[in-house]
N, C-alpha and C positions, 0 to 999 in steps of 0.2 A: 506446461505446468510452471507455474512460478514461484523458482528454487526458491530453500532461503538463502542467506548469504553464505559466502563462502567460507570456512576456516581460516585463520591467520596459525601462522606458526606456534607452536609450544614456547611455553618460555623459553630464555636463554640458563644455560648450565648454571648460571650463577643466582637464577632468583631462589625464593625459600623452597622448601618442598613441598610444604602447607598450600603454595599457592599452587606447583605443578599437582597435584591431588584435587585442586578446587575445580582450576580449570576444566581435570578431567571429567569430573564427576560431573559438571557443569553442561557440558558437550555431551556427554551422553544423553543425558536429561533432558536439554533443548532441543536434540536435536527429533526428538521426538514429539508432534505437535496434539497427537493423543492424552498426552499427558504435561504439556505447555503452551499453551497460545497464546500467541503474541508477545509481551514484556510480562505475563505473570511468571509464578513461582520464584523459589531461590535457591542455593547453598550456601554450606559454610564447611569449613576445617577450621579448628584448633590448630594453635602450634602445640608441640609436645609438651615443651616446656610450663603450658597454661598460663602462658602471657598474654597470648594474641587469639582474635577471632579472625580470619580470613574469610569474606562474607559478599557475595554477589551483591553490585550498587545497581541504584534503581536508574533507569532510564536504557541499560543495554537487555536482550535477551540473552537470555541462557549461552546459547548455541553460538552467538556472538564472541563471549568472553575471550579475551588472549592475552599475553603479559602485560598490555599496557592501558588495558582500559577493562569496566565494568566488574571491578573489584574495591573493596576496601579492605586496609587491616585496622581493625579496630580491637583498642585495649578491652581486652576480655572480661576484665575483675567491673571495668565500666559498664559494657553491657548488661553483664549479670544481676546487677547491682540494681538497675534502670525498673526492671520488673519488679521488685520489691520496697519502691520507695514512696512510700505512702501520702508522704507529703504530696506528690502528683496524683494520688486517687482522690485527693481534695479538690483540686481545680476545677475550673468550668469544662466544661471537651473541649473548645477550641484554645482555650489556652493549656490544658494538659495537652492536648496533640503537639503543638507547637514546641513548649518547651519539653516535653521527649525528643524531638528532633532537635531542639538545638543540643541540648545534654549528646544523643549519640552522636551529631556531626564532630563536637565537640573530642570523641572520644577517638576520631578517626587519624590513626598516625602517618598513612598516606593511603596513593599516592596523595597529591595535596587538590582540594576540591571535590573529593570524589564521595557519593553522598550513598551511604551504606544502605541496606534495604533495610525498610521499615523495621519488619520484621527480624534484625538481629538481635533483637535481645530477646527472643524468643529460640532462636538459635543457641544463644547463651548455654541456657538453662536444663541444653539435651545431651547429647551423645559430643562426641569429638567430631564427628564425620555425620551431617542433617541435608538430607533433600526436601525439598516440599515442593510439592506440586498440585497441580487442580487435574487431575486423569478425569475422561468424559465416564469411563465406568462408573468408578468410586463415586464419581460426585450424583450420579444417577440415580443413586442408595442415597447417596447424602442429603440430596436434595427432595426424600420420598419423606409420609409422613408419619411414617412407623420406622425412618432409620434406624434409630438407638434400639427399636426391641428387635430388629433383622442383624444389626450386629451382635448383639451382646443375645444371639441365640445361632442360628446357624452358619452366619456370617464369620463369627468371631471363632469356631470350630474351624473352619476353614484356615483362619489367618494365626489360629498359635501352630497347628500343623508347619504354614511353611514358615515361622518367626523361630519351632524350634528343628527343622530342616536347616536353614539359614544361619541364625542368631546362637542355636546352641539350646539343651534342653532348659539349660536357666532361666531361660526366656519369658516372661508374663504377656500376661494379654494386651492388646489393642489398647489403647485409653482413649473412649471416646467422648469428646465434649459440645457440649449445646452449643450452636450460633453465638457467638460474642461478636461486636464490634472490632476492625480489625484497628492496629494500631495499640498505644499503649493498654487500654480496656482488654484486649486479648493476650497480652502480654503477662497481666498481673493473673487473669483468669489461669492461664496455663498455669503461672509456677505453681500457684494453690493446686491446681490438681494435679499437678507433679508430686509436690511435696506429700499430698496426702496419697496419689499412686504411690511412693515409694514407701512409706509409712507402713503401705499392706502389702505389699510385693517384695519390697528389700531391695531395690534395683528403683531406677527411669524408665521410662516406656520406648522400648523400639519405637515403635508403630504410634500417631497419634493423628486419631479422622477428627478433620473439623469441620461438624453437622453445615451446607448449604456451602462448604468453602472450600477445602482439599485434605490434602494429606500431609504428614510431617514422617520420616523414615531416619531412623540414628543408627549408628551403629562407632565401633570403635576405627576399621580399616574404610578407604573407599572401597575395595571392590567388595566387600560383603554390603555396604550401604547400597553400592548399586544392587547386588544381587537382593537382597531385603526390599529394595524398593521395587525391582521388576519383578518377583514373588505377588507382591501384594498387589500391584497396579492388573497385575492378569487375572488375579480373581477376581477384582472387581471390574473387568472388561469382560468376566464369564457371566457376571452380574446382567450383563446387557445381549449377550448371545453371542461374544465374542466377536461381533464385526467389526473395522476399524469405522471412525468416522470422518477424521483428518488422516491425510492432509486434504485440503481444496485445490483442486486441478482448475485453474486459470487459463484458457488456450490464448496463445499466443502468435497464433501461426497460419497465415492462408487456409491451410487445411484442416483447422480447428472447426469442431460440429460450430453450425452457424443453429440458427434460431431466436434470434434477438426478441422475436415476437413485438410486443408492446412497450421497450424497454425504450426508444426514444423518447416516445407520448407519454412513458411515463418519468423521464429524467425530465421533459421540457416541463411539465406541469411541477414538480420539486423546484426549479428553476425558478417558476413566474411565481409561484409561491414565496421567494424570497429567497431559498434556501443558497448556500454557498456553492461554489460550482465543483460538483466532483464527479467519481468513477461510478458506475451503477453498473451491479453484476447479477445475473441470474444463478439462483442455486437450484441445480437440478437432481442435487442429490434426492435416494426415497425418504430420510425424512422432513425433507424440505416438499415434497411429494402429498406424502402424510398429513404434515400437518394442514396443509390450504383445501385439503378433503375431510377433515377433521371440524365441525362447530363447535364441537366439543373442547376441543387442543385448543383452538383458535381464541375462545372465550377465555383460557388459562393467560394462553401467550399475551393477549391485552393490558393483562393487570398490574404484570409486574414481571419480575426478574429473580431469579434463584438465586447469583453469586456476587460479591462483590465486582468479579473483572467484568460480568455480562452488563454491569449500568458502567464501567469506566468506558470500555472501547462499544459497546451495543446500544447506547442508554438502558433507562428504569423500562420504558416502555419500545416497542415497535409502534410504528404508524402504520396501523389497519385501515384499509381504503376499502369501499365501498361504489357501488356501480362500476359503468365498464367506460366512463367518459374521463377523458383527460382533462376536460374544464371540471367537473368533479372534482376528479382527485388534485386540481391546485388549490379548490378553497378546503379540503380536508388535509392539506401541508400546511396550509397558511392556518387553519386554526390548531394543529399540530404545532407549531411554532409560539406560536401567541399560548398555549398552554404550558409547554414543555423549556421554552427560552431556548431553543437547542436546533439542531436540523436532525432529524431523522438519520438513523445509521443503519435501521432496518427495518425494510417495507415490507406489509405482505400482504398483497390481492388477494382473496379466496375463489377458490375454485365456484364455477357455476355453472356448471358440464350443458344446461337446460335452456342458457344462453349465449354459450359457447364460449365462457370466459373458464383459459384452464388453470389460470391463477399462477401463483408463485411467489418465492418469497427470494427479496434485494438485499442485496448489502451497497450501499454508498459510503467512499470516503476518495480524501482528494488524490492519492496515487493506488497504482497497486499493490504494492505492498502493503497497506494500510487495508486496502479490501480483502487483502487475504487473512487479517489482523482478525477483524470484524468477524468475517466469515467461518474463521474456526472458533472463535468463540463463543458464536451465535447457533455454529455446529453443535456445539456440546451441551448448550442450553436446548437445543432440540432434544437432543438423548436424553436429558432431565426430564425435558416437558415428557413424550412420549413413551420413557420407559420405566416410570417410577409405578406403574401398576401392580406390582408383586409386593412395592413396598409401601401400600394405598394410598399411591396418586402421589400428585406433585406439593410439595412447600415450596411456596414463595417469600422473599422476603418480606417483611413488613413494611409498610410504609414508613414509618420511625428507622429501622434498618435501613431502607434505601436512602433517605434520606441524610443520614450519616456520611454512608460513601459520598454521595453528591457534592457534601460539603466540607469533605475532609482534604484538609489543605496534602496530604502526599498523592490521595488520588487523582487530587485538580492537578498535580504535576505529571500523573502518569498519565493520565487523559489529556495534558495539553500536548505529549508527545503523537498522537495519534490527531490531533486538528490541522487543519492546513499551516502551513510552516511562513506564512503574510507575501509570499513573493510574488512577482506581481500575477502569474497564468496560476497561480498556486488552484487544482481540480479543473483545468479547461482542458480538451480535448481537441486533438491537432492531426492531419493524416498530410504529411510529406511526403509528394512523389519524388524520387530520382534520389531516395534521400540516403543509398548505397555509397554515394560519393560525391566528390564537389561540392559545389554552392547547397545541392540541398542537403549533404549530411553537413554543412555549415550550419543550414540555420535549422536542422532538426535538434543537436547542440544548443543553439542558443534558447531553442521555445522550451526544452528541456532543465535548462538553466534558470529558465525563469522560473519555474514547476509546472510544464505542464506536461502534461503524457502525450507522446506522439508514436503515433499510426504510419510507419517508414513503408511506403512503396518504394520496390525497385523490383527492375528486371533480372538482376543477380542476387540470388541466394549468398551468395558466398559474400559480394560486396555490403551485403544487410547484414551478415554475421560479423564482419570484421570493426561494422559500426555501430551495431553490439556494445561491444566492448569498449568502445569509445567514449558511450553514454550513460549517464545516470543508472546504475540497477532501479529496474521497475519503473523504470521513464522509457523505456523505445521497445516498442511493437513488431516487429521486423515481417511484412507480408511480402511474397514474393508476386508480383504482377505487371503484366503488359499492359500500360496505359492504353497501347492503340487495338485492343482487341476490347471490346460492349462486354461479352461475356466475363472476363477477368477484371475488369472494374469496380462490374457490378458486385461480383463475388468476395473480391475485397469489400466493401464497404458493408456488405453481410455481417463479414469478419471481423470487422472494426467494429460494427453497434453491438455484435454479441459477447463480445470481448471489451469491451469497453464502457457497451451504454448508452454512446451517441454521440457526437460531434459539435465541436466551440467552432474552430475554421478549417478550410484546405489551402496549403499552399501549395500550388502548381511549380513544382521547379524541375521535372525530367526535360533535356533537352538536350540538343545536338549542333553541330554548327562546322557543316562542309563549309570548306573556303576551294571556290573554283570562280574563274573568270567567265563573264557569261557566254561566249564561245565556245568552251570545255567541258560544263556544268551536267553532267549526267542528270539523266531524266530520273533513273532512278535511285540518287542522291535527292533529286530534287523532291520525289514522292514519298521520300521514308522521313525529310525533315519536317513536310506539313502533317505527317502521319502522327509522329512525336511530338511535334512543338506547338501545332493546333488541332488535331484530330484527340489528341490525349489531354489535352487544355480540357477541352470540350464536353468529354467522356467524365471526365473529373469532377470536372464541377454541376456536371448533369446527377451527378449520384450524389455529390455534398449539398447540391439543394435540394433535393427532393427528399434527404433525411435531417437537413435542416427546418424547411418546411414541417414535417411531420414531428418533428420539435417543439418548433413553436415558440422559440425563445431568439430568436434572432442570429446571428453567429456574420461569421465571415469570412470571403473568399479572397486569395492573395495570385495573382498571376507574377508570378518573377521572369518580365522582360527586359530588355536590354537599352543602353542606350542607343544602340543601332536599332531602334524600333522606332526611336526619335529623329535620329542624325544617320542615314545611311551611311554605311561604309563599304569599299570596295571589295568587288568578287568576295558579295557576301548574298549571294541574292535570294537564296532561300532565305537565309537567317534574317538580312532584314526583312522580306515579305512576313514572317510568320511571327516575328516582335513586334513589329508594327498591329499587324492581327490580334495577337494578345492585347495590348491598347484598347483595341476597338470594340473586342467579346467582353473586357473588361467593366467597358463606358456600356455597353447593353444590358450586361447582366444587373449592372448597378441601379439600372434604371427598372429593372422587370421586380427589381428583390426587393428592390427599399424601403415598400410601406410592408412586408413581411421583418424588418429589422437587421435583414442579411446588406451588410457592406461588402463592398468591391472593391478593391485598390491593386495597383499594380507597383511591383518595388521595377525599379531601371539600373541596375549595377552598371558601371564602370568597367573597367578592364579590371578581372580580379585571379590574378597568377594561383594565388597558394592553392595546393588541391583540385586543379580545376581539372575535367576532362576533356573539355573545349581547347586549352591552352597546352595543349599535347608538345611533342619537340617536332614531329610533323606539323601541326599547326606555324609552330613557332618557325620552322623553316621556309615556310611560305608564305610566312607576312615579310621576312629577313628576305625573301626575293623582291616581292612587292614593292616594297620599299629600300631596297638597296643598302642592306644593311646588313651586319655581320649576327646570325645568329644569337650571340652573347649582348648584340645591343636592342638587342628587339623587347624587351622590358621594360630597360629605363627610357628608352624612346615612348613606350605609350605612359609612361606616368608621368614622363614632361609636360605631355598635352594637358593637363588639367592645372588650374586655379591654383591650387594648393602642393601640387605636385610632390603627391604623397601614396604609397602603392597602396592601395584599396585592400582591406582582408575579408575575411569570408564573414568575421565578427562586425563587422561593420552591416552587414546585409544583414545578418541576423536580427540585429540591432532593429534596423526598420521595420522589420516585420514583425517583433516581438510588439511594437509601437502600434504598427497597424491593425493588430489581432486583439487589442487591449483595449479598457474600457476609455483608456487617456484617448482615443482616435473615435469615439464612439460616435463624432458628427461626422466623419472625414469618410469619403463613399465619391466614387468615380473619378478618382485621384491618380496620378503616376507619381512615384514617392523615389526621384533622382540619387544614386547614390555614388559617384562618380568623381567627387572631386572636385566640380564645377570644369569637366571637361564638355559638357553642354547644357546651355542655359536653355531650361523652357521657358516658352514664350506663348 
C-alpha cells in the first residue's frame, strides 16, 4: 500500500497555540482520505485574541502540515472584511479572482511567502475552530438531485441530534447552500447566508453542506470541532451503507496480486497518442467494478464531473474507450487530447463480458503518489456517480460550472501541483536489477532524481528496504527476485506492469566479479558468474522486450558492463568473458529491436570504489597481492591509470544512463557508453 507521508514533529514549545490546535486539527482530518484526497480541504483557528486567522496554505495536504510549512497567519479583521467588499462583486471573474488573492496574500503576516487557502475568508466569517472537507458520504447526498429536500427533511433530523449531542442544545440546524462558484463568488454567498442564518437563529452555523462541493464544521474548541465534524462525516458515510471507499491500496511488492491484463497496450496506445509519459493503475475496487458493467453509470460518467477537485486532479471528463484494439484506443486519446487540450487522468474500458473484454477503470499520472491523488478522488466521484439513487440520481456540474474551475487561476495552481514536475524521465518507468546496492542502487538514485519511478530488483529483501529509504517516497518499487531463475523474472515483471502499467527501459546492473587466476578459478565460481552476469542479462531483458513490444511505443534496454569487457584484466576470467558478452547480446538485441523503437546501449564504468560490492576489502586484498601493493594503495593506484585521474562515483554512471534512457540519445542504439576516465580508449 502506498502510505502517505510521514508526520514531522509538533511544533516547538515556543510556537502560538493557535497554530499547535491547527496542526492538530489539521492531522486528524488529513489523515483520513475518506474525507480528504489529495491537497483538498482545509482549517483554520483564530487567535483568542481576534487578531489572527491561523489557516492551512494551498499546495500542502492536510496531514502534511507541521511547524514550518503549509500554514498561514493571516490578519483576521482582513480576511473577514474580503467577503463583504462589494467593490470586488463588480469585477469581471478573472480579475475579481485575482485581486482577492492579491488582497489576501497581501493580508498574510507569515511565515513569508506562504499563500493562504483560498478559502480563508470564508473561514473568517465562522466559528473560532472551521474544518472543511469533501467526505465521499456527504458529498454522495451532495452531489444527488433532491440534496437540499433529503437534508432539510430527514437528513437534517439526523444532524441537529448529533450538532446538539456535540455542540450543545443551543445548537441550530445544518445551513445548507446551493453550488456557488468556489473562490471569492462563494465567499460573498456564504456571508449572506450567514448573516441571514444568524438573523433567524441568533448564533452562526456549526455545520454548513456545500451542494456538489463539501462540508464546513465550526465550533469554539478543536476537540469538539473534531468531535462535531466526525458526528456529521459518519452519517453521511451511513448515507452510502457505511463502507469505506479510501484509502487505495497500491501493491508494491513481488507478492502484490499481479493481473496487469491489458494495462501495457493500453499505456502504449496513451503514449503514441501523444500523451506525456506516466503511471497507469488498475482500479479493482467494486465500484470501479460497477460501474464498467453499468451503460447506464457509464453514459453519466461521460459528461461531466460532480466537484470542483474531481476536474483539478480527474479532469472535467474521463476518456471512454471503445473496442477492444489498442490501435483504436490511440486514435480515441489523440482525439481525447485534440478536444480536452489535456491528457486523460482517467480511463475507462467497459466491460463486454460477450467478447471477453472485462473492462476497467485507469488512473494515470507521472509518479505514484499522484496516482493515488487521482484515484481517491475519482474514488469518491464513483460513490457520487453510484450512490446518489435514494437522493434521485446524480448532479453534475454544469458546463458553465466546470468551466469556471478550469479557468480559475487558484485551481490552475492546484492542478499544476499534480502535473509532471518538467525533469527530464518526469512519468517514465524503469526496472533496476541489482538495485539493493552498489552501482545499481547508484543509478536507481539517479533515474529517480530525474522523476522517474523505478522497478528495484534484487536478491535481498532487506538490501531493497534499506534503499528504500534512500530514495524519493513514491519513486522505488522494491521486488525481491532471482534474475537467474525464468520463473522469478517472469513474476516480477507481472509485478511491475500491474503496479505500474508498463515499462520506459531496463537497466541490467546485478552482478558479480570473482577475482581468481586461471589455475585456481573454481568451476563453480565460474558457473554462478555466467548465471548472474549473462544468464540474468538474458532473462531480463527477455521479459522487458516482450512487454515493450506489447507496448508499442518503443523504450529501452541498458546493459551496465565494464571496462574489462573492453580491455581485459587479470585473474578476472569470468568477469571479463561475461562483459565482454554483455557487448555482444547488447549489439544483437539492438539490431532484432530497432525498427520496434526499442534501443540498446551499454554503459562501461571504470573502477568505481564508493558502495560497490565487487570492490569488497577481500577483493581489494587480492588486486594488493596481484600487484604488489599495500592494501591502502590499491585505490589510488587504479585511479592513476586513467586520463583524467579522477575516482569515478556511482553519480557519474547514473548520469549516463539517465542520458541513454532519454529522449536526448533517441538516435544512439548499439553503442558502449565508456565511463572510466579515459582509462581506455575505444577504438
Amino acid at each position: 500500500m502506498l502510505t502517505r507521508t510521514e508526520k514531522a514533529p509538533l511544533a516547538p514549545a515556543g510556537a502560538p497555540p493557535e497554530l499547535l490546535e491547527l496542526i492538530r486539527i489539521s492531522r486528524a482530518a488529513g489523515a483520513d482520505p475518506d474525507l480528504v484526497q489529495g491537497g483538498g480541504g482545509n482549517t483554520s483557528v483564530k487567535s483568542r485574541d481576534g487578531s489572527s486567522l491561523f489557516v492551512k496554505a494551498s499546495g500542502t495536504a492536510l496531514g502534511e502540515m507541521d511547524e514550518a510549512r503549509g500554514w498561514a497567519e493571516v490578519d483576521l479583521a482582513a480576511a473577514r472584511d474580503l467577503a463583504r467588499r462589494e467593490d470586488l462583486a463588480r469585477l469581471p471573474a478573472d480579475r475579481r479572482e485575482s485581486e482577492a488573492l492579491r488582497l489576501l496574500q497581501a493580508a498574510v503576516r507569515r511565515p513569508a511567502g506562504a499563500r493562504p487557502s483560498v478559502e480563508a475568508s470564508l473561514h473568517a466569517i465562522l466559528g473560532r475552530v472551521v474544518i472543511h472537507t469533501h467526505p465521499v458520504g456527504l458529498n454522495a447526498l451532495l452531489c444527488s438531485r433532491r440534496s437540499r429536500e433529503v437534508v432539510e427533511g430527514a437528513l437534517e433530523k439526523v444532524l441537529e441530534k448529533v450538532l446538539e449531542n456535540v455542540a450543545g442544545a443551543a445548537a441550530g440546524p445544518p445551513l445548507y447552500v446551493p453550488y456557488v462558484d468556489p473562490g471569492y463568488t462563494l465567499a460573498a454567498r456564504l456571508a449572506r447566508e450567514i448573516d441571514a442564518y444568524d438573523a433567524r437563529h441568533g448564533r452562526r452555523p456549526s455545520v454548513v453542506l456545500l451542494e456538489n462541493h463539501g462540508v464546513f464544521v465550526a465550533a469554539e474548541e478543536p476537540e469538539a470541532c473534531l468531535e462535531l465534524h466526525r458526528a456529521v462525516t459518519d452519517a453521511g458515510r451511513a448515507w452510502i451503507g457505511g463502507a469505506r471507499v479510501n484509502p487505495v491500496e497500491l501493491p508494491q511488492r513481488l507478492d502484490a496480486p499481479a493481473g496487469g491484463g491489458a494495462l501495457a497496450e493500453l499505456r502504449g496506445a496513451l503514449l503514441a497518442a501523444g500523451c506525456e509519459p506516466c503511471l497507469l493503475r488498475r482500479d479493482d475496487s467494486p465500484l470501479a467494478a460497477e460501474l464498467v458493467s453499468s451503460p447506464a453509470a457509464l453514459e453519466v460518467a461521460g459528461k461531466g464531473a460532480f466537484t470542483p477537485d474531481q476536474i483539478v486532479y480527474c479532469r472535467k471528463k474521463p476518456l471512454v474507450l471503445s473496442g477492444a484494439s489498442s490501435a483504436g484506443w490511440r486514435g480515441q486519446a489523440a482525439e481525447y487530447r485534440k478536444r480536452a487540450g489535456l491528457d486523460p487522468r482517467v480511463v475507462i474500458l467497459p466491460a463486454r463480458p460477450a467478447d471477453g473484454v472485462s473492462g476497467g477503470v485507469f488512473y494515470a499520472a507521472p509518479d505514484l503518489a499522484q496516482v493515488r491523488v487521482v484515484a481517491e478522488v475519482y474514488r469518491s466521484a464513483l460513490a457520487a456517480l453510484l450512490r446518489t439513487g435514494p437522493g434521485g440520481g446524480p448532479r453534475l456540474l454544469t458546463d458553465e460550472q466546470a468551466a469556471f474551475i478550469e479557468d480559475w487561476e487558484v485551481e490552475r495552481f492546484r492542478g499544476a501541483l499534480l502535473a509532471g514536475d518538467g525533469r527530464r524521465l518526469a512519468g517514465r518507468i524503469g526496472a533496476v536489477t541489482g538495485a539493493g546496492s552498489g552501482l545499481g542502487k547508484g543509478i536507481a538514485k539517479g533515474l529517480a532524481r530525474a522523476g522517474a519511478t523505478v522497478f528495484g530488483l534484487d536478491v535481498s529483501s532487506a538490501a531493497l528496504e534499506a534503499a528504500r529509504g534512500e530514495l524519493p517516497a513514491g519513486r522505488f518499487v522494491p521486488a525481491v527476485a532471482d534474475v537467474t531463475d525464468e520463473a522469478s523474472v517472469a513474476a516480477a515483471f507481472r509485478s511491475l506492469e500491474a503496479s505500474l502499467g508498463g515499462i520506459d527501459f531496463l537497466v541490467n546492473a546485478a552482478g558479480i566479479a570473482p577475482s581468481h587466476a586461471l589455475v585456481d578459478f573454481p568451476l563453480a565460481a565460474w558457473r554462478k558468474t555466467l548465471e548472474i552476469n549473462l544468464t540474468g542479462y538474458f532473462l531480463c531483458a527477455r521479459e522487458a522486450a516482450r512487454l515493450l513490444l506489447r507496448q508499442g511505443a518503443g523504450g529501452s534496454i541498458i546493459n551496465l558492463t565494464s571496462k574489462s569487457g573492453l580491455e581485459a584484466s587479470k585473474d578476472n576470467s569470468a568477469y571479463n568473458a561475461t562483459k565482454a558478452g554483455e557487448i555482444h547480446l547488447m549489439r544483437g538485441w539492438a539490431l532484432e529491436l530497432g525498427r520496434a523503437g526499442i534501443r540498446v546501449n551499454c554503459v562501461a564504468p571504470g573502477n568505481v570504489f564508493k558502495g560497490s560490492r565487487i570492490w569488497s576489502e577481500e577483493y581489494i586484498e587480492a588486486c594488493a597481492k596481484k600487484k604488489g601493493l599495500r592494501p591502502e594503495e590499491v585505490i589510488p593506484y587504479y585511479v592513476s591509470l586513467s586520463a583524467l585521474g579522477k575516482e569515478i562515483e556511482p553519480e557519474d554512471i547514473a548520469n549516463a544512463v539517465v542520458f541513454l534512457v532519454s529522449d536526448e540519445a533517441r538516435n544512439v542504439t548499439g553503442q558502449t557508453l565508456v565511463v572510466d576516465g579515459g582509462q581506455v580508449m575505444v577504438r
